[in-house]
C-alpha positions, 0 to 999 in steps of 0.5 A: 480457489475462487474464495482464495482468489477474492480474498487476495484481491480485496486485501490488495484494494485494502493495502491500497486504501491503506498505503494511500492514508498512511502516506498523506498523513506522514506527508501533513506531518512534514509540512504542517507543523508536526513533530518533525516540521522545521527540521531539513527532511524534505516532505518527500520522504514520506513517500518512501513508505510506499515502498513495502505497501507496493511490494504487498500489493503487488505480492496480493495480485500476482496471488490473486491472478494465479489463483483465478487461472488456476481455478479455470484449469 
């Protein structure tokens, strides 16, 4: 249980470290001249990607935590 706990708790830095580089990039597409600058989309929408990243993370975690209880069982 304790491998299985470890991997769901690196997966969820990993989604993490992802979600954050996904968001900054699509950010810099709206605001610096890609292909999407000029049009009436505020760059916030790029945060709307956060969304099924957390949902993962969060899934990762609550994983994570109930395998780490139930090896001290």
């Amino acid at each position: 249980m304790k491998m299985i706990s470890n991997v769901f708790g690196i997966l969820a830095i990993l989604l993490s470290d992802i979600m954050c580089a996904v968001v900054a990039y699509n950010y810099c597409d709206l605001t610096w001249g890609g292909k999407y600058a000029g049009y009436s989309t505020p760059a916030s929408t790029a945060f709307i990607l956060v969304i099924p990243y957390l949902i993962g993370i969060i899934v990762c975690v609550a994983l994570f935590i109930f395998f780490r209880n139930k090896r001290r069982l």
